[in-house]
N, C-alpha and C positions, 0 to 999 in steps of 0.2 A: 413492506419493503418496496419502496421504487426501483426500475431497475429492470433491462432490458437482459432476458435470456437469449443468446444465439447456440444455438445447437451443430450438432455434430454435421448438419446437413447445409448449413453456411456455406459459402462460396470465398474463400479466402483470397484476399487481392498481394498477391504475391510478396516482392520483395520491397525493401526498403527505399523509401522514395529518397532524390538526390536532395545532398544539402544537409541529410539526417546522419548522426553516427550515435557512437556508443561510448562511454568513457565507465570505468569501473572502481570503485573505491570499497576498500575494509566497513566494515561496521560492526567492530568491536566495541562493546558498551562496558571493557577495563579500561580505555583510553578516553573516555568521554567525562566531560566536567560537570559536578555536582550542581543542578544548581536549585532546590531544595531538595532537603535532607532528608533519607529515606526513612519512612515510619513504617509504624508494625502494627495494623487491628487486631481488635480483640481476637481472630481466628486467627491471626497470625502471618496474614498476608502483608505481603512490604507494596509502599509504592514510592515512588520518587520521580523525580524529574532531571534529566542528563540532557547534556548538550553536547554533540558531538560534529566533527567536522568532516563535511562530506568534500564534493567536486571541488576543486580550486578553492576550497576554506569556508564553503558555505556550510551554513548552520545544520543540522538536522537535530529537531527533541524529538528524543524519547521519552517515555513516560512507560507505569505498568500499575496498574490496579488491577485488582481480583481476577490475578492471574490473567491480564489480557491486556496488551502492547499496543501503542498509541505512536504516530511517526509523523512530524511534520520537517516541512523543507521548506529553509528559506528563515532570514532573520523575523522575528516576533515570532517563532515558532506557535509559540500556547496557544496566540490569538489565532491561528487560523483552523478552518474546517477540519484537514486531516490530523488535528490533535483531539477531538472528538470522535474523532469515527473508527472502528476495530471491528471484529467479529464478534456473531455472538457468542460461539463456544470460544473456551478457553485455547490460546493461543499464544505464539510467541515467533520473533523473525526469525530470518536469516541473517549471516555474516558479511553478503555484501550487497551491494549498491549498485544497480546498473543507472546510466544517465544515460537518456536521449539527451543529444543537442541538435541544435538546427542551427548552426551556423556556426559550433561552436560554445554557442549559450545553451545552459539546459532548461527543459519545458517541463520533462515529467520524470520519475521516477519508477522502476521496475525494482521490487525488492518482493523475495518469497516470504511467504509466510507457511506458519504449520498451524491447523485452525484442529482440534478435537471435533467430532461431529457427533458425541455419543454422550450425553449427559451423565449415563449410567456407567460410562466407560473411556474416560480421558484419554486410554492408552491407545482408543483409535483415533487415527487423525489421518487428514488428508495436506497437500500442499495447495497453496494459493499463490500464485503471482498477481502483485497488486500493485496497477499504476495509476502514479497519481499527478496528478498535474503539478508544474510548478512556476509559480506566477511574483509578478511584484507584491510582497505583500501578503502571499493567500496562497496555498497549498491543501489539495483535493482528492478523494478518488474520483477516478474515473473507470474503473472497471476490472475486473477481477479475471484471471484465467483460470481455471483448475489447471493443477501442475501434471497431471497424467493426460491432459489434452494433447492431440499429438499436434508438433509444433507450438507449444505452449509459451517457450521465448519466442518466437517469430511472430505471434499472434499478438504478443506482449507490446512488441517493438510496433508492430504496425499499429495500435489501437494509440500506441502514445502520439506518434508520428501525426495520423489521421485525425486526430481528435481534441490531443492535449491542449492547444494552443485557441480553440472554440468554444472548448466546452464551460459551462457557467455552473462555479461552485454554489451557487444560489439553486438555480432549475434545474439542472441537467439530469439526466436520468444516467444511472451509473452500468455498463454494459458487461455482462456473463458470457465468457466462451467456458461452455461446461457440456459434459457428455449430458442427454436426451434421461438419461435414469438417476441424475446428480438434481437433488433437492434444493434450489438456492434460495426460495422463500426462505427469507430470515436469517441468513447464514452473516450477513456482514449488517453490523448494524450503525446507522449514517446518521450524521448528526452535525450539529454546533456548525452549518451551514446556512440559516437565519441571517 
């Protein structure tokens, strides 16, 4: 797992720089459009692919195999990095959508997730806020918060703010604000970034 740990003992650079705001939309997956038909494996897991509409009608897919949730932003959703990348325990979002904009236009995305951390016991789970860049073309993480982090939207907001609009879906290294006894080796697994 690539990917930069910041711990509890980080120096946190305050509030939100000027020119940055927030917009918020639903993300209900009963109003989102079919756009292959959802199938059933032999074990009986479904997967399918929705297309939903987030900030000012822009795209977001969704997707969910074996039991784990897949989010890209931005038209050609499939084709880009964050339609490959999820956690690796089983997982599923949240209902809404925060946008950074920076001028008005959005860069990244902040949306929770609920990731299990116990193989042998699903019904524990932790939260994750995960943003993700949002580009022409190409949609990414860039870094994960643990959601009992204290300030965990603030931390959220500032990492899109500082980062989103530089960071390279190719290279980059994806950045952890997580407490100092939170395991992140291997917790989100990154991909179709090639």
């Amino acid at each position: 797992m690539r990917g930069l740990v910041l711990m509890a003992t980080l120096v946190f650079a305050g509030p939100a720089l000027a020119g940055y705001d927030s917009a918020y939309t639903d993300f209900d997956l009963k109003t989102c459009k079919q756009l292959l038909p959802e199938t059933s494996g032999e074990d009986g897991e479904s997967s399918g692919i929705l297309e939903c509409k987030g900030y000012m009608g822009m795209p977001v897919t969704f997707a969910e195999g074996d039991l784990r949730s897949f989010v890209a932003f931005g038209g050609g959703g499939q084709d880009h990095c964050a339609f490959h990348q999820t956690f690796g325990g089983f997982n599923s979002t949240g209902n809404k959508i925060e946008w950074r904009l920076k001028d008005g236009k959005p860069i990244a995305s902040i949306l929770r997730w609920t990731v299990s951390y116990d193989p042998e016991d699903s019904s524990k789970t932790k939260s994750w806020l995960v943003v993700t860049k949002i580009d022409e073309g190409q949609s990414c993480h860039i870094g994960y918060v643990e959601g009992s982090y204290p300030k965990a939207n603030e931390k959220a907001r500032w990492l899109a703010d500082t980062a989103a609009e530089a960071f390279s879906c190719k290279v980059g290294k994806t950045i952890f604000f997580a407490f100092a006894v939170t395991v992140t080796d291997g917790i989100a697994a990154e991909g179709g970034c090639e």
